[in-house]
Structures are given as C-alpha cells and as structure tokens.
C-alpha positions in Angstrom: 3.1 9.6 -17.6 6.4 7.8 -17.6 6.6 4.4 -18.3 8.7 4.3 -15.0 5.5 5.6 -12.8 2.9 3.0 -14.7 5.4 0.1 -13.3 5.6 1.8 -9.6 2.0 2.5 -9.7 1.1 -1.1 -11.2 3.2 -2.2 -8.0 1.8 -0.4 -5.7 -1.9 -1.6 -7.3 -0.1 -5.3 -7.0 1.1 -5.1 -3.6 -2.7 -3.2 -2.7 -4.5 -6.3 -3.7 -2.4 -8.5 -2.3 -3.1 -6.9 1.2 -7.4 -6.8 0.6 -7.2 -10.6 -0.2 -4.6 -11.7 2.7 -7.5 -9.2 5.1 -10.9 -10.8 3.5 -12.7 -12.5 5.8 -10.0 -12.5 8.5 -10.8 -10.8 12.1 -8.6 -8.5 14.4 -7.8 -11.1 16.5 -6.3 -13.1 14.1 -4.5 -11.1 12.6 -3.2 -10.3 16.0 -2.3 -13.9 16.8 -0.7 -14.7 13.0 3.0 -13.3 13.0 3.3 -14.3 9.2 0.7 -11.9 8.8 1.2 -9.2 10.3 4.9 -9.3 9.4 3.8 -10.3 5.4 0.9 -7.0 5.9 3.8 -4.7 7.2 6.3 -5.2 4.4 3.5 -4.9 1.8 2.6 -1.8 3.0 6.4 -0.5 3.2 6.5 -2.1 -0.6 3.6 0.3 -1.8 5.0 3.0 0.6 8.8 2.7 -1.7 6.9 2.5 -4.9 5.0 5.6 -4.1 8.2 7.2 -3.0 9.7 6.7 -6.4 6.7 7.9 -8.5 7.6 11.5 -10.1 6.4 14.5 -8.3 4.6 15.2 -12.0 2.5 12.4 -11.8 2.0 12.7 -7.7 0.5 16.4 -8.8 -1.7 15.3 -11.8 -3.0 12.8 -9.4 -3.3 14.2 -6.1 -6.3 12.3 -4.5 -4.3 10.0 -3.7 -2.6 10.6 0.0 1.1 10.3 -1.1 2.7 11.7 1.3 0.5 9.4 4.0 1.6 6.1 2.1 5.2 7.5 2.3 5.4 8.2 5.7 4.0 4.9 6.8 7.3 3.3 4.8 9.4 5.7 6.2 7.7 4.7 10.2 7.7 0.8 9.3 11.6 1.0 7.9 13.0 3.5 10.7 10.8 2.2 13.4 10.4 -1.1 13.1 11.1 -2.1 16.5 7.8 0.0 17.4 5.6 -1.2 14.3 2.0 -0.2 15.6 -0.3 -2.9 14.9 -3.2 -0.9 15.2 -2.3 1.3 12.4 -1.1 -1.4 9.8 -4.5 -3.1 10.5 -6.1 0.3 10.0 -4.5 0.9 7.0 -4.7 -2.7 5.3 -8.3 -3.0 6.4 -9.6 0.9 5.7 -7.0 2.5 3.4 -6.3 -0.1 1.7 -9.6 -0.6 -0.9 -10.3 3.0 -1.3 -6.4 3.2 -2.5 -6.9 0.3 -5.1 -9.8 1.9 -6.3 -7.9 5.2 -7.0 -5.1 3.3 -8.7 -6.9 0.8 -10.9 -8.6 4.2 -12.6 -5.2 4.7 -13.3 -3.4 1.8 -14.5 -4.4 0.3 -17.3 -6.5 -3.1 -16.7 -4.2 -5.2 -19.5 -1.0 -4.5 -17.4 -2.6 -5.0 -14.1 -5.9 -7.2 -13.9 
C-alpha cells in the first residue's frame, strides 16, 4: 500500500473516532437541539468521505469490505447539498456506520501511527 493511502486511511480512522466519542452517551434529541454538533458530525463525515475519495482504487479493491463508494457519496450529498443535509442520515451514519467502519480500518492501519 502507498504511503499516501496509510495517511488518508489513518485520517479517515482519525476523523471516525472522533465522531464515536462526540456520539457516546449523547441522545437523538440532543443532537438534534446542538447546532455545533450536528454541523461538527456533518463535516467529519464529509472529511472521511474526501479521504476515502483520494485512496487508490488498488487499495479500495484489496480492501473491499469497506463501503467506499457509500462513504463517498455521503461527501459528495453533504458538499453539493448542503442546504438539504438530512439529519436523520448523518445521525444514522455517525451512530450505526460509524463503529463498524473503525473497526474495519484499525485492522488496517497500523496501531503506532494511529492509536
């Protein structure tokens, strides 16, 4: 693997945890009251979505459980839509996609660049 896909991938890892800790112990309701949040979830996800983009189609194939073209598409519907960000779906993903996703990726980045 390129040393250009570890750094995306140990981004997108980054950016991943970052979203299961900002979620932990926090309810739909308050994430739907909490701008900062939702707006801080929403560019997290696009973050992991652009960092997915840029990982090399080599690597996306020799690792193929993972739902590229899913993580993708939700950066391309936050960036091009983002007037009609649905909620429901960044909570879904951050809440639901989001550990199974760091689960795949710390198997793949190594735990002294990324712990």
């Amino acid at each position: 693997m390129s040393k250009d896909d570890m750094v995306y991938l140990g981004h997108m890892l980054d950016m991943a945890r970052k979203i299961a800790t900002k979620v932990h112990g926090i309810s739909r309701q308050t994430y739907d009251n909490d701008e900062n949040l939702r707006l801080a979830l929403a560019h997290l996800v696009q973050v992991i979505g652009e960092a997915a983009r840029r990982v090399s189609v080599h690597s996306q194939t020799n690792y193929a459980k993972v739902p590229w073209r899913e993580i993708i598409g939700m950066r391309h519907k936050i960036v091009h839509d983002y007037m009609d960000v649905d909620e429901d779906v960044v909570w879904e993903v951050a809440t639901k996609d989001i550990p199974p996703l760091i689960t795949m990726l710390a198997a793949i980045v190594p735990h002294d660049e990324h712990g």
